[in-house]
C-alpha positions in Angstrom: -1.3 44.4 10.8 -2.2 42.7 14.2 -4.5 40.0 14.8 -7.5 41.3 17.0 -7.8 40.0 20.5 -11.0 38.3 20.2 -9.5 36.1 17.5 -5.3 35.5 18.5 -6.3 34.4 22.0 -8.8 31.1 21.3 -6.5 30.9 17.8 -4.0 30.2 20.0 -5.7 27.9 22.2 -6.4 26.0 19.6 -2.7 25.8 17.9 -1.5 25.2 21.7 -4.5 22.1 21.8 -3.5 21.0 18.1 0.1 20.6 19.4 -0.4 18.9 22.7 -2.5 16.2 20.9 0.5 15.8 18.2 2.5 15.4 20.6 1.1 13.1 23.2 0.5 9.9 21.0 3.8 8.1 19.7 4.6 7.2 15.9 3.3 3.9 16.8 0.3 5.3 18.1 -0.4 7.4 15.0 0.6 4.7 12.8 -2.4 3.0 14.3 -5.1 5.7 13.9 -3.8 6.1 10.3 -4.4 2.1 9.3 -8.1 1.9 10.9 -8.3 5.5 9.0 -7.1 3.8 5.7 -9.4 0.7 6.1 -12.3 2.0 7.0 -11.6 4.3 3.8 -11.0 1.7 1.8 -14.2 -0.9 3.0 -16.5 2.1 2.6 -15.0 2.9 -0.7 -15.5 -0.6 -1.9 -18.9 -1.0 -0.5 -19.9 2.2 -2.5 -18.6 0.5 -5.6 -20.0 -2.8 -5.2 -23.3 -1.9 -4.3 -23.4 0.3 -7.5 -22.1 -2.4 -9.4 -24.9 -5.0 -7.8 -28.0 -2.2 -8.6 -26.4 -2.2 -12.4 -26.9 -5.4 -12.7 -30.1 -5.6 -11.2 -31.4 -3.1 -13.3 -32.3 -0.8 -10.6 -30.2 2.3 -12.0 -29.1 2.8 -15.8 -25.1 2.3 -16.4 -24.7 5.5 -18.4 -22.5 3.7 -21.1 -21.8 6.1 -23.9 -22.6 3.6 -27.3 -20.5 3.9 -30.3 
């Protein structure tokens, strides 16, 4: 079954842009973009999760704590 022309020809524009961008930026350059990635990840995670834990405290939302 063949790919219909409307789709194979901006499909492969876009495989042809996906590649060019691999392949411009070194491992270096990557390992870069992956680290602020992973941080900024990781400070918005723990923000999330600290702010949470700062409204239990205050009282302002209910912990959900099963009792036993």
């Amino acid at each position: 079954m063949r790919m219909p022309e409307k789709y194979s020809s901006p499909f492969s524009y876009l495989f042809g842009g996906i590649c060019t961008a691999l392949g411009a930026l070194s491992l270096n350059d990557w390992a870069l973009i992956i680290g602020i990635l992973s941080t900024a990840g990781t400070f918005a995670v723990n923000w999330y999760y600290k702010r949470k834990e700062f409204q239990i405290k205050m009282g302002v939302i209910s912990a959900n704590i099963p009792e036993e």
